[in-house]
PDBQT receptor file of N, H, CA, C and O in Angstrom, charges set to zero:
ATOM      1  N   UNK A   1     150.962 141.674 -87.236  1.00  0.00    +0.000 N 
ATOM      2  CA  UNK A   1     150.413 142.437 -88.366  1.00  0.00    +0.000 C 
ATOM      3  C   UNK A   1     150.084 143.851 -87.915  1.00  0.00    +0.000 C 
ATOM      4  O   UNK A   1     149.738 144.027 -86.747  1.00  0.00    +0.000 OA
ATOM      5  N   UNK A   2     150.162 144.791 -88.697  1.00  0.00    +0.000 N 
ATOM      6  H   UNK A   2     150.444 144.648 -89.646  1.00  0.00    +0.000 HD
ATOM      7  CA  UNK A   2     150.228 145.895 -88.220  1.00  0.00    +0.000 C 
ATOM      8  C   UNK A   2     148.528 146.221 -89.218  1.00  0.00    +0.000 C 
ATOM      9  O   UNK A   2     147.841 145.565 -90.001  1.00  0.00    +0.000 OA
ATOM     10  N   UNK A   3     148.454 147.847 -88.488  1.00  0.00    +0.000 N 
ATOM     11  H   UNK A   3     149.012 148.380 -87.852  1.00  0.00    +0.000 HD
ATOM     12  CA  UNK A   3     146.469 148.028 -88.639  1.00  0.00    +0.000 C 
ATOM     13  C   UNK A   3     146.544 148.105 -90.170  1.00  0.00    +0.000 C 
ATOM     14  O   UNK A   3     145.605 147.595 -90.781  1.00  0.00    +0.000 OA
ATOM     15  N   UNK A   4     147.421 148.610 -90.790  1.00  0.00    +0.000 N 
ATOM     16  H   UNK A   4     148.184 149.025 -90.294  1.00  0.00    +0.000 HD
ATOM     17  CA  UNK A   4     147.448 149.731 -91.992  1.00  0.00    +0.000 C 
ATOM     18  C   UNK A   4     147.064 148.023 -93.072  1.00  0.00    +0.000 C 
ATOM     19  O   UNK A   4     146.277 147.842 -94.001  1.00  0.00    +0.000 OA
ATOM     20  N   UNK A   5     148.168 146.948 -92.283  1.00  0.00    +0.000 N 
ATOM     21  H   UNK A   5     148.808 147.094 -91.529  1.00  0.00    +0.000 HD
ATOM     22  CA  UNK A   5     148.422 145.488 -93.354  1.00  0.00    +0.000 C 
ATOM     23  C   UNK A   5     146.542 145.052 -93.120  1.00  0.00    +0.000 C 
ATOM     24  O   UNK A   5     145.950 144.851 -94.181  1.00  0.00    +0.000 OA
ATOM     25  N   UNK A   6     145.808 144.941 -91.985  1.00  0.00    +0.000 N 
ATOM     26  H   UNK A   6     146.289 145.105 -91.123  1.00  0.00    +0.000 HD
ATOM     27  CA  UNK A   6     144.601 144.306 -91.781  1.00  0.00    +0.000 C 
ATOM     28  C   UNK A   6     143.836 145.316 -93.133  1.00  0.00    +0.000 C 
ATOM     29  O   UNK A   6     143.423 144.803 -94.173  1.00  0.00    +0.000 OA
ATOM     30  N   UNK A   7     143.770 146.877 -92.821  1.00  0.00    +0.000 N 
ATOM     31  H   UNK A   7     144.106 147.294 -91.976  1.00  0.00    +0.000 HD
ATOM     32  CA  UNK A   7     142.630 147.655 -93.812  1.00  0.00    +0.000 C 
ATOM     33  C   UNK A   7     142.915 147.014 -95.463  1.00  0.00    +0.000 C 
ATOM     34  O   UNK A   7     141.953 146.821 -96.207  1.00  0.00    +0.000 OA
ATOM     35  N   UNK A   8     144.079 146.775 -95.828  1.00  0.00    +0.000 N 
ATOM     36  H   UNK A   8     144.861 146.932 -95.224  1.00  0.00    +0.000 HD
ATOM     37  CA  UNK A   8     144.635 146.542 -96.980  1.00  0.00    +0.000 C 
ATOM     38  C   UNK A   8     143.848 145.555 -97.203  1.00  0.00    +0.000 C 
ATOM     39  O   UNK A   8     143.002 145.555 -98.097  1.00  0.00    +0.000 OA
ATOM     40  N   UNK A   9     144.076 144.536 -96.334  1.00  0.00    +0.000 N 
ATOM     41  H   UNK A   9     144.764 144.537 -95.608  1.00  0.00    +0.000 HD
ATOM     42  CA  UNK A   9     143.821 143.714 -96.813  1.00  0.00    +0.000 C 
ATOM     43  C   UNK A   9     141.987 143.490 -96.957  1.00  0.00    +0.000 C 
ATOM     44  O   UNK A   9     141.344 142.842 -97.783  1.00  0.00    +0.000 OA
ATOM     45  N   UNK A  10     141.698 144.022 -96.205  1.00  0.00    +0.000 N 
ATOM     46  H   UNK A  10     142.220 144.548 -95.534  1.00  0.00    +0.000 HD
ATOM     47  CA  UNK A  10     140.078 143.924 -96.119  1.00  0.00    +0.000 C 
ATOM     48  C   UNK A  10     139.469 144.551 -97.543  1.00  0.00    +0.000 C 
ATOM     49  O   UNK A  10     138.437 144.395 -98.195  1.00  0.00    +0.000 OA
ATOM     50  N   UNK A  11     140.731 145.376 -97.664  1.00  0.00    +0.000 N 
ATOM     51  H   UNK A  11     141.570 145.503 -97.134  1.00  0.00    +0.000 HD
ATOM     52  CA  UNK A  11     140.051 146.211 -98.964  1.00  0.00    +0.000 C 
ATOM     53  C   UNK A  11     140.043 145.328-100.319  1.00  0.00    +0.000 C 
ATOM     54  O   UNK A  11     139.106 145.143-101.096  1.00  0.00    +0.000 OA
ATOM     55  N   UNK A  12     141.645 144.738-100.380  1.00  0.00    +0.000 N 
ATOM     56  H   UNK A  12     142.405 144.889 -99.749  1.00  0.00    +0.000 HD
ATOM     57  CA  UNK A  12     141.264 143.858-101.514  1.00  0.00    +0.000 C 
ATOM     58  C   UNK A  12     140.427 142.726-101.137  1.00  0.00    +0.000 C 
ATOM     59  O   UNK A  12     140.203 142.079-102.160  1.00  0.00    +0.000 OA
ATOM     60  N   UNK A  13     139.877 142.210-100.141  1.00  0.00    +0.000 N 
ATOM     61  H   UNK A  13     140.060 142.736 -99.310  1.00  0.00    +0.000 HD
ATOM     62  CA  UNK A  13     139.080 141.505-100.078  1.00  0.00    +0.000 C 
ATOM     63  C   UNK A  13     137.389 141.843-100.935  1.00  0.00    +0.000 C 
ATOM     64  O   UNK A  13     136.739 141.123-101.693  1.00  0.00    +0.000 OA
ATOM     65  N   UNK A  14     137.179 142.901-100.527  1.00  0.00    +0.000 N 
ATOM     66  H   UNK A  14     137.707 143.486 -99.911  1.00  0.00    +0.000 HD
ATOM     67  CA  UNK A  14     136.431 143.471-100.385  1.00  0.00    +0.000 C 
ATOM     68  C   UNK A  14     135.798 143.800-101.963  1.00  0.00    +0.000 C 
ATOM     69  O   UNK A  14     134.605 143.913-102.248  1.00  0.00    +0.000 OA
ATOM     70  N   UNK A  15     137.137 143.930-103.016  1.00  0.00    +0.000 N 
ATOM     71  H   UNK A  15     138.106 143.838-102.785  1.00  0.00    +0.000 HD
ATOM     72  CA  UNK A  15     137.405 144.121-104.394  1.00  0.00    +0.000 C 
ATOM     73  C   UNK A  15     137.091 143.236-105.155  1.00  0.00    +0.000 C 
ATOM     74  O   UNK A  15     136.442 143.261-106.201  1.00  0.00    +0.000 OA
ATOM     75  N   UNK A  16     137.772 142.094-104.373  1.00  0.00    +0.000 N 
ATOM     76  H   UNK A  16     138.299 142.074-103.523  1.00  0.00    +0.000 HD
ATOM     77  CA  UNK A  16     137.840 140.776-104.876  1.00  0.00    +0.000 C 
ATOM     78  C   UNK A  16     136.638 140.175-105.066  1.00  0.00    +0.000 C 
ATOM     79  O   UNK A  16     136.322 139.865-106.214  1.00  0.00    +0.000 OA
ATOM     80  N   UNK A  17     135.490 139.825-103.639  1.00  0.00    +0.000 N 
ATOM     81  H   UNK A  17     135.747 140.077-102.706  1.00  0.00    +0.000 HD
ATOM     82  CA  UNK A  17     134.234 139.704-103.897  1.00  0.00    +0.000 C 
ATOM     83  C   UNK A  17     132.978 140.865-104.943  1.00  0.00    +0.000 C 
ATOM     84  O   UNK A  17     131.764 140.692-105.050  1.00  0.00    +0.000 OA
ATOM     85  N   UNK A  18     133.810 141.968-105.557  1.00  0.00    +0.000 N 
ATOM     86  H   UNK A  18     134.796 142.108-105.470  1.00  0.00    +0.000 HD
ATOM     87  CA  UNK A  18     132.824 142.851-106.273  1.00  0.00    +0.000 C 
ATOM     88  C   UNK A  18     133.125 142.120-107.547  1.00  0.00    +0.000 C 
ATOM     89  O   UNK A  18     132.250 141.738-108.324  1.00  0.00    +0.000 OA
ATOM     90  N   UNK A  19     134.690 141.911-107.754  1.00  0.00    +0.000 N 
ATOM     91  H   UNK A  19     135.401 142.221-107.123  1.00  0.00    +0.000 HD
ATOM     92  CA  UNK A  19     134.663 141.300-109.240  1.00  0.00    +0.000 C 
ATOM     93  C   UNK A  19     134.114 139.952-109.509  1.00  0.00    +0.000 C 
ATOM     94  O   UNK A  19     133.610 139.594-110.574  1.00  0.00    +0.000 OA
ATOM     95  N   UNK A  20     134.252 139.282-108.503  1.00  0.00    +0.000 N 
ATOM     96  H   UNK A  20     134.661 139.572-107.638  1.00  0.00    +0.000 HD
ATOM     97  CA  UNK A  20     133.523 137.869-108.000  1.00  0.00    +0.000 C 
ATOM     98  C   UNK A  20     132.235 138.014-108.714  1.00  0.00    +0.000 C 
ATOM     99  O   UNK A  20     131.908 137.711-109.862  1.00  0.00    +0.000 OA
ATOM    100  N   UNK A  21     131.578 138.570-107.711  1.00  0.00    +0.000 N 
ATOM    101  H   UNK A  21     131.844 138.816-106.779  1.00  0.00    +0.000 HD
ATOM    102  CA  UNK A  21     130.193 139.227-107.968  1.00  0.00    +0.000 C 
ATOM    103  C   UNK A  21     129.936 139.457-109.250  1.00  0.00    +0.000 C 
ATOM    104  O   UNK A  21     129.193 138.675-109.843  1.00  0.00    +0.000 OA
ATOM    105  N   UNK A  22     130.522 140.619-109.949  1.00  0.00    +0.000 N 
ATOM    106  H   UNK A  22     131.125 141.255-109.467  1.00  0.00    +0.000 HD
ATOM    107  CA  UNK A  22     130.440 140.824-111.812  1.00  0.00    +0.000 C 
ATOM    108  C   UNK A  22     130.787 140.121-112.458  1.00  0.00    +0.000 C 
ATOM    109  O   UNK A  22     130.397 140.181-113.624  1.00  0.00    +0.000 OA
ATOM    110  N   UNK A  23     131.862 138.900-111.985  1.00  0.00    +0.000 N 
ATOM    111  H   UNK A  23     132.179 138.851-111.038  1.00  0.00    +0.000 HD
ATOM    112  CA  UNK A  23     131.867 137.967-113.103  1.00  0.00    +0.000 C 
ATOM    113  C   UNK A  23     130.723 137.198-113.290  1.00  0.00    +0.000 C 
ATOM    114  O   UNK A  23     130.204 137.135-114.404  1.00  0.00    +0.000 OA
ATOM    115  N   UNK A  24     130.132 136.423-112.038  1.00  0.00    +0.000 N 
ATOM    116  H   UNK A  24     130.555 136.474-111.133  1.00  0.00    +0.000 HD
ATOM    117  CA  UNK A  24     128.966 135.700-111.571  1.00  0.00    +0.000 C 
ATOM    118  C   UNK A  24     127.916 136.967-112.928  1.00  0.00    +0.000 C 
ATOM    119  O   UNK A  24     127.965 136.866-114.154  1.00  0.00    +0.000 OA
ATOM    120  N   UNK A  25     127.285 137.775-112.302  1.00  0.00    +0.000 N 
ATOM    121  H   UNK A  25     127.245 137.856-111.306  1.00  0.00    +0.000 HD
ATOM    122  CA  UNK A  25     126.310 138.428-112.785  1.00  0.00    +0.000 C 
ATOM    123  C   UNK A  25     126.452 138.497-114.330  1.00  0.00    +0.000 C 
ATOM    124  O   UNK A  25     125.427 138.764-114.957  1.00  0.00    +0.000 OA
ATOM    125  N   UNK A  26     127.781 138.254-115.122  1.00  0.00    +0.000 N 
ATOM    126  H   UNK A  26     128.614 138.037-114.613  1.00  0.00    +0.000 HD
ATOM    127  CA  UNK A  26     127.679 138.657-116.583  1.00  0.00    +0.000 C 
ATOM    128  C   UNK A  26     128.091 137.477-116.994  1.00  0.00    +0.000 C 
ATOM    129  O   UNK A  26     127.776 137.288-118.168  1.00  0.00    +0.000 OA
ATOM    130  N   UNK A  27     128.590 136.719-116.574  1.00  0.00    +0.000 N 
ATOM    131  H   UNK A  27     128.846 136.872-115.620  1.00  0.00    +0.000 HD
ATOM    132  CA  UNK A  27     128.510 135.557-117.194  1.00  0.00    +0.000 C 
ATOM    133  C   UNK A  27     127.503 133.799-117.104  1.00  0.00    +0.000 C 
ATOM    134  O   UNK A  27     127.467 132.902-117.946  1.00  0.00    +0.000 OA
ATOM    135  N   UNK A  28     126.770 133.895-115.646  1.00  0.00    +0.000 N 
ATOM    136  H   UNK A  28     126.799 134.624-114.962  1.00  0.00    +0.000 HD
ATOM    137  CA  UNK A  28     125.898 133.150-115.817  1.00  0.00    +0.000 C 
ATOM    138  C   UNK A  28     124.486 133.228-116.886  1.00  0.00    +0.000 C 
ATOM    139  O   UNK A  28     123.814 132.287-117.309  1.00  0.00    +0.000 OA
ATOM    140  N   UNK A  29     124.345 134.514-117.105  1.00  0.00    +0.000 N 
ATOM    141  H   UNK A  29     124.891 135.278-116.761  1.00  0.00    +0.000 HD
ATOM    142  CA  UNK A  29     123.497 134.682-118.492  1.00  0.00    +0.000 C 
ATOM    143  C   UNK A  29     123.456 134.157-119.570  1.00  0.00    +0.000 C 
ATOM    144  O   UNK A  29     122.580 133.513-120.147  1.00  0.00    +0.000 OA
ATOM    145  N   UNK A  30     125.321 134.720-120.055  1.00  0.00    +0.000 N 
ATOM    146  H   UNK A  30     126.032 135.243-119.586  1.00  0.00    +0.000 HD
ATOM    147  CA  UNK A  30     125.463 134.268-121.387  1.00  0.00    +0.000 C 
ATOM    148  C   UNK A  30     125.618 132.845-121.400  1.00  0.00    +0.000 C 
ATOM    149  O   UNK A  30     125.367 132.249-122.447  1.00  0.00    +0.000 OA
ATOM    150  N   UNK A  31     126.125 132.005-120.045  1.00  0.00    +0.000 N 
ATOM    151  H   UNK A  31     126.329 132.489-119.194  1.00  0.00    +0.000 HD
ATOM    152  CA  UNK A  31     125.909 130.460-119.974  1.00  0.00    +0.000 C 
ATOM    153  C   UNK A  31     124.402 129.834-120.379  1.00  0.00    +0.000 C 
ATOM    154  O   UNK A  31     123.899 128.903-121.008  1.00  0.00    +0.000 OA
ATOM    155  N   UNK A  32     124.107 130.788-119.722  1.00  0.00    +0.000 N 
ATOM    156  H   UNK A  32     124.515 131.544-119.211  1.00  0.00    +0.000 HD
ATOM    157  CA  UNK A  32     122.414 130.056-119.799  1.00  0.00    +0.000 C 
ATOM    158  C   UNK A  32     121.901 130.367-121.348  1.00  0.00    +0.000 C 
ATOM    159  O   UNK A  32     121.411 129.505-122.077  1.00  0.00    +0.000 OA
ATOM    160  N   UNK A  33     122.050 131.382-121.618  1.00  0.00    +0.000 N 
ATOM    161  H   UNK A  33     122.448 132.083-121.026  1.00  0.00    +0.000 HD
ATOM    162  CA  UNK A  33     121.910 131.478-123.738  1.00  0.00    +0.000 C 
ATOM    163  C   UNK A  33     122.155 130.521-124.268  1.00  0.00    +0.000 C 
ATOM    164  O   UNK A  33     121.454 129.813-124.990  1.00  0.00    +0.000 OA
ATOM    165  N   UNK A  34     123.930 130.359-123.709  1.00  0.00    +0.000 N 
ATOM    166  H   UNK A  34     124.499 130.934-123.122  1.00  0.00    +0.000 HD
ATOM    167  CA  UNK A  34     124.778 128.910-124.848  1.00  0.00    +0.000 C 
ATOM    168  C   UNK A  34     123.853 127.920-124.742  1.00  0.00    +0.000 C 
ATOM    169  O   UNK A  34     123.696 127.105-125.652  1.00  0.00    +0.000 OA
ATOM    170  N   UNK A  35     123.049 127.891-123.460  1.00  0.00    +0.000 N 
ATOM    171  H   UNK A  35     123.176 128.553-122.722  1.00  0.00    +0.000 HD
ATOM    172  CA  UNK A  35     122.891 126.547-123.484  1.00  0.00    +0.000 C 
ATOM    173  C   UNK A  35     121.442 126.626-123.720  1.00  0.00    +0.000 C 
ATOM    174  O   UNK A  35     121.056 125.459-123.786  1.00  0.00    +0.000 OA
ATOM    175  N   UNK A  36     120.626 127.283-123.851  1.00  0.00    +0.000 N 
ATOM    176  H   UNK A  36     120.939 128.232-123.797  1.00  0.00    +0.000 HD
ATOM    177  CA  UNK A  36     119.428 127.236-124.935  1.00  0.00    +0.000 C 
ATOM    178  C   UNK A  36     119.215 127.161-125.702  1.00  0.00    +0.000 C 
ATOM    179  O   UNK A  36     118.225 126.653-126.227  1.00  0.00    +0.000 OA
ATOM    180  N   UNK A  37     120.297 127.770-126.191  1.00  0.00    +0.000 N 
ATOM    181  H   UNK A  37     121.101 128.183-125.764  1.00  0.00    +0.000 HD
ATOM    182  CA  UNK A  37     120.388 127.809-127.831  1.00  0.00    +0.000 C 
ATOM    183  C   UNK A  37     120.964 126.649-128.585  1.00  0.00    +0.000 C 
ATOM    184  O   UNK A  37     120.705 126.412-129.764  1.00  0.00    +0.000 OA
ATOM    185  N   UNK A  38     121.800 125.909-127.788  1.00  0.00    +0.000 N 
ATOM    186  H   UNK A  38     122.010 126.102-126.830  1.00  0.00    +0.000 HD
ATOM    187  CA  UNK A  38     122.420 124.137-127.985  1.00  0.00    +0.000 C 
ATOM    188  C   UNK A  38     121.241 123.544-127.817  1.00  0.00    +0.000 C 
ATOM    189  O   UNK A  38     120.926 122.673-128.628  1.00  0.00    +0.000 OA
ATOM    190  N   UNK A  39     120.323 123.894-126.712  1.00  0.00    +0.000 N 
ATOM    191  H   UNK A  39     120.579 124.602-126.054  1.00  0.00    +0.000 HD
ATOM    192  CA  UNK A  39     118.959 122.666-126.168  1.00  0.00    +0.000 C 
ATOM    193  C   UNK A  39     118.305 122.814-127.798  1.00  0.00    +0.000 C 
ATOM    194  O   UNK A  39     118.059 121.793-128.439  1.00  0.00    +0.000 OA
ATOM    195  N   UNK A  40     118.070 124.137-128.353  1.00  0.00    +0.000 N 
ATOM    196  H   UNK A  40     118.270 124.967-127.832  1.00  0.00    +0.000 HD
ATOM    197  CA  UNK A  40     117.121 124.809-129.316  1.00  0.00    +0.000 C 
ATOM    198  C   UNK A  40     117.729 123.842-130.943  1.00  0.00    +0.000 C 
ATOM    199  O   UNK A  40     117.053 123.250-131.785  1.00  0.00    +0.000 OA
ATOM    200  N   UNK A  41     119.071 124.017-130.859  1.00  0.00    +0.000 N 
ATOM    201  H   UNK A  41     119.620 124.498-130.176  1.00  0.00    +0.000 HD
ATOM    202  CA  UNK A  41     119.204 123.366-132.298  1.00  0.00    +0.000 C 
ATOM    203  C   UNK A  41     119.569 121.890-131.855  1.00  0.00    +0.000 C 
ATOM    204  O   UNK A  41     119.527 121.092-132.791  1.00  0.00    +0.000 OA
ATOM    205  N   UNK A  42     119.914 121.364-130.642  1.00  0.00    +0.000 N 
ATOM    206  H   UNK A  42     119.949 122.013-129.881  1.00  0.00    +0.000 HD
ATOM    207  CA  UNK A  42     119.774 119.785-130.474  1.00  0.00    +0.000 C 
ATOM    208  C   UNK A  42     118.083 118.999-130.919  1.00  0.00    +0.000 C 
ATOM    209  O   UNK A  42     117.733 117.911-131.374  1.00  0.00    +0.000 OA
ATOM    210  N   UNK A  43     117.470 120.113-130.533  1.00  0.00    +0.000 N 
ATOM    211  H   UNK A  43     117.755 120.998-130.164  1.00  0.00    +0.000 HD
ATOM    212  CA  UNK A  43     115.889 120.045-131.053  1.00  0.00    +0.000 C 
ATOM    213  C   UNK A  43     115.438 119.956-132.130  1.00  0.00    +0.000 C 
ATOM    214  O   UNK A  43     114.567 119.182-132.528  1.00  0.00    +0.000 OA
ATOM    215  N   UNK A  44     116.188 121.009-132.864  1.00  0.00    +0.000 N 
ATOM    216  H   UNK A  44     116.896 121.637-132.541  1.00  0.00    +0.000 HD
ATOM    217  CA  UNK A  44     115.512 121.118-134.459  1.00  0.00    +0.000 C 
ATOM    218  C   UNK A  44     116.331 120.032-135.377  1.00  0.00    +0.000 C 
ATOM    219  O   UNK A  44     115.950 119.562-136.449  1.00  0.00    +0.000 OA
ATOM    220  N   UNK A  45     117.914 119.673-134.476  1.00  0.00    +0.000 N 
ATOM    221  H   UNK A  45     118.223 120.056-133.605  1.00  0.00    +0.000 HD
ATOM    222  CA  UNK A  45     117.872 118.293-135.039  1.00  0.00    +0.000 C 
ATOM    223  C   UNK A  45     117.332 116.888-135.189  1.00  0.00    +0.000 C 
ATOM    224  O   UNK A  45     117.103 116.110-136.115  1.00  0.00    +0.000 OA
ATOM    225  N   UNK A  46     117.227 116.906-133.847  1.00  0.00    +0.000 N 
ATOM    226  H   UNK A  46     117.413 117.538-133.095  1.00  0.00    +0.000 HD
ATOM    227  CA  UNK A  46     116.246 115.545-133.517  1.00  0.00    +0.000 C 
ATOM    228  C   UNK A  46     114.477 115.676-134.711  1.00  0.00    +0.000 C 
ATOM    229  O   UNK A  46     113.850 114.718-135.164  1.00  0.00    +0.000 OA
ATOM    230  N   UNK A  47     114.191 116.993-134.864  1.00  0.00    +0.000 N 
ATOM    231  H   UNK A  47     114.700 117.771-134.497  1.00  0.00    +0.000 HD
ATOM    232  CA  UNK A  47     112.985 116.748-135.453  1.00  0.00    +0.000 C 
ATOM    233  C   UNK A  47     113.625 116.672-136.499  1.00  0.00    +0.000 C 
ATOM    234  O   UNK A  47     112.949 115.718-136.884  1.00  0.00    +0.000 OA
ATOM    235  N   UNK A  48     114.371 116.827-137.366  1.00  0.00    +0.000 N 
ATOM    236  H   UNK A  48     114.920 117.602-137.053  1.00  0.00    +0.000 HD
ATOM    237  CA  UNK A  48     114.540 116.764-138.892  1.00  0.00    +0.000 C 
ATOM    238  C   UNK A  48     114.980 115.239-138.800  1.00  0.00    +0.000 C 
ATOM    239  O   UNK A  48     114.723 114.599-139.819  1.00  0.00    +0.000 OA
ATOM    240  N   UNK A  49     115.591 114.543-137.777  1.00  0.00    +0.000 N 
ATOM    241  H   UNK A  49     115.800 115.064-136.949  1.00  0.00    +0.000 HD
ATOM    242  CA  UNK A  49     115.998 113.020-138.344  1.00  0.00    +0.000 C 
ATOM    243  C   UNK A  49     114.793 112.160-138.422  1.00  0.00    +0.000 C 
ATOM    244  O   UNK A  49     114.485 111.227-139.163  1.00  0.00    +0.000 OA
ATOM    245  N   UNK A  50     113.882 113.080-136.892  1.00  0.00    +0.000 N 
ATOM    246  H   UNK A  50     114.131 113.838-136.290  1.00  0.00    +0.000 HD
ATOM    247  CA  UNK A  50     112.508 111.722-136.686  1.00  0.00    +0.000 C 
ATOM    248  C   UNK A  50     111.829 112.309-138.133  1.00  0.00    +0.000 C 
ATOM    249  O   UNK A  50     111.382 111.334-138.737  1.00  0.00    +0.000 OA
ATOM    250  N   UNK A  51     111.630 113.377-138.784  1.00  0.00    +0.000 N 
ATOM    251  H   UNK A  51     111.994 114.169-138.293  1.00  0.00    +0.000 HD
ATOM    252  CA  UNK A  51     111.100 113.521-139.859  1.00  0.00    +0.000 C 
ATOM    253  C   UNK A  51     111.534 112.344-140.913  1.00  0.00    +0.000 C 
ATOM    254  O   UNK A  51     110.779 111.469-141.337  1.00  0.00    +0.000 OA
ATOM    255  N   UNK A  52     112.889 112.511-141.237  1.00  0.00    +0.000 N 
ATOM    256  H   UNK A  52     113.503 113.221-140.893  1.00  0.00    +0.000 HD
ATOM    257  CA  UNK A  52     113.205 111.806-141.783  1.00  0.00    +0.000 C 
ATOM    258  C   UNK A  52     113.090 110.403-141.898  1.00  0.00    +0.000 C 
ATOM    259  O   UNK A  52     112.762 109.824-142.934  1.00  0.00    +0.000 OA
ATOM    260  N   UNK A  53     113.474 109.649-140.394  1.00  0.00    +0.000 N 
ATOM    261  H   UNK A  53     113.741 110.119-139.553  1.00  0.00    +0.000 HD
ATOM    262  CA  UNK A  53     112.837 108.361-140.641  1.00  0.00    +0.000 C 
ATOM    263  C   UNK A  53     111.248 107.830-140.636  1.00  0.00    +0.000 C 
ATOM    264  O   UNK A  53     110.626 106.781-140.803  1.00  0.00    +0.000 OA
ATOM    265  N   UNK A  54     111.028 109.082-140.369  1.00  0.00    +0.000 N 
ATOM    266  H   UNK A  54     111.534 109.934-140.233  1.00  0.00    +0.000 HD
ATOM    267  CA  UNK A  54     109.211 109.073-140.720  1.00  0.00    +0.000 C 
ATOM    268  C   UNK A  54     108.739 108.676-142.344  1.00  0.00    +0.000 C 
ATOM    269  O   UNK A  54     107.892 107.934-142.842  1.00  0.00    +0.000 OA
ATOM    270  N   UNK A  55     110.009 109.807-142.965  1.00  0.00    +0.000 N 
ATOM    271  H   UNK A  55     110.697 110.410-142.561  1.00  0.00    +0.000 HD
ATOM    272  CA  UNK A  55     109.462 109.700-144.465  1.00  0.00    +0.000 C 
ATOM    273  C   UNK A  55     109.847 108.238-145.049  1.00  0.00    +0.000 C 
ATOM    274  O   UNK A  55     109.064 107.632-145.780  1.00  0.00    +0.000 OA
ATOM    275  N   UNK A  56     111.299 107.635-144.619  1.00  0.00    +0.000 N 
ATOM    276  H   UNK A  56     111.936 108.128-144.025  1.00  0.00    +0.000 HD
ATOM    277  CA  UNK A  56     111.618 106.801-144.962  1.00  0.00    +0.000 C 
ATOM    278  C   UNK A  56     110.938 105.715-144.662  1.00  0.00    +0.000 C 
ATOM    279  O   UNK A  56     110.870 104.870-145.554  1.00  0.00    +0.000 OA
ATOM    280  N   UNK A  57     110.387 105.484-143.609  1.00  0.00    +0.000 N 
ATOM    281  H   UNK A  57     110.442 106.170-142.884  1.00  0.00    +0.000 HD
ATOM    282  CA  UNK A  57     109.696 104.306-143.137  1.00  0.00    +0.000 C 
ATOM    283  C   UNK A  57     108.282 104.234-143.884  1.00  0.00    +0.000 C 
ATOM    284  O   UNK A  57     107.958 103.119-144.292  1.00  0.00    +0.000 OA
ATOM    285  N   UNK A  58     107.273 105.463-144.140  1.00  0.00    +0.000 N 
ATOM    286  H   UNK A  58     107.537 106.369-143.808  1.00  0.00    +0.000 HD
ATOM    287  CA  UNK A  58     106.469 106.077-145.001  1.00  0.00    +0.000 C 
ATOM    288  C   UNK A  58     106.531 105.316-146.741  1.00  0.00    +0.000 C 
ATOM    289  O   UNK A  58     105.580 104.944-147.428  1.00  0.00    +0.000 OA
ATOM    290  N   UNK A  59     107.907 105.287-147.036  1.00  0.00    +0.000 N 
ATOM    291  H   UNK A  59     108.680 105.589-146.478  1.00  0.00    +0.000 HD
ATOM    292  CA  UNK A  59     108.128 105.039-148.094  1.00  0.00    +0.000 C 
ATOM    293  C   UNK A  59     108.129 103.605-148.842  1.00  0.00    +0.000 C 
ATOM    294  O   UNK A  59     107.709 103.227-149.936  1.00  0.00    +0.000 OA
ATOM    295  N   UNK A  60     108.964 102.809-147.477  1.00  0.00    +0.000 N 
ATOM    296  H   UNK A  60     109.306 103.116-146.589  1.00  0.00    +0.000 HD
ATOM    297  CA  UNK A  60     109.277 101.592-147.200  1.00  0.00    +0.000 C 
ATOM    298  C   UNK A  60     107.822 100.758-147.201  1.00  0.00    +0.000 C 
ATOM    299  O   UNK A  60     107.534  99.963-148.096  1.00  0.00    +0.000 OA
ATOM    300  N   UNK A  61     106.948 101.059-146.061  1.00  0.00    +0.000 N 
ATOM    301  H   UNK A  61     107.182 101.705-145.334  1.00  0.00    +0.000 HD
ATOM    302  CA  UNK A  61     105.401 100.750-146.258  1.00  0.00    +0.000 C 
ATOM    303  C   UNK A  61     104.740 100.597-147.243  1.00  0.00    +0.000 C 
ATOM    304  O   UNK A  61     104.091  99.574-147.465  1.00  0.00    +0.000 OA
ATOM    305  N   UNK A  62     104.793 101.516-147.937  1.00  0.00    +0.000 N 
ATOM    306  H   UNK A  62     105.320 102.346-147.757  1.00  0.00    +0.000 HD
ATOM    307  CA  UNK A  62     104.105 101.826-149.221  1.00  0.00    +0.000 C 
ATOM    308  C   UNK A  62     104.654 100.525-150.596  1.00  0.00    +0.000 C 
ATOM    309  O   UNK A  62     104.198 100.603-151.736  1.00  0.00    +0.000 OA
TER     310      UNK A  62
């Protein structure tokens, strides 16, 4: 290998871990949103069904 093939290559190395890097940095965020915001309305579903069989069972009693 000649010096000029080693710098080359160090350089796209070098590139490679920056975009690495910016993908990591801009997209583990918006992962972590998706998935709050799924935790957030998996939530507000679960309370509208236990509501629901609250009322129904409520009803049933009666």
């Amino acid at each position: 290998m000649k010096r000029s093939d080693v710098i080359n290559f160090i350089i796209f190395l070098i590139i490679g871990l920056i975009v690495l890097a910016s993908v990591i940095i801009f997209v583990v965020p918006q992962t972590m949103k998706i998935i709050s915001s799924q935790q957030n309305l998996s939530n507000i579903s679960n309370n509208a069904l236990n509501q629901t069989f609250s009322n129904i069972s409520n009803i049933s009693i009666k």
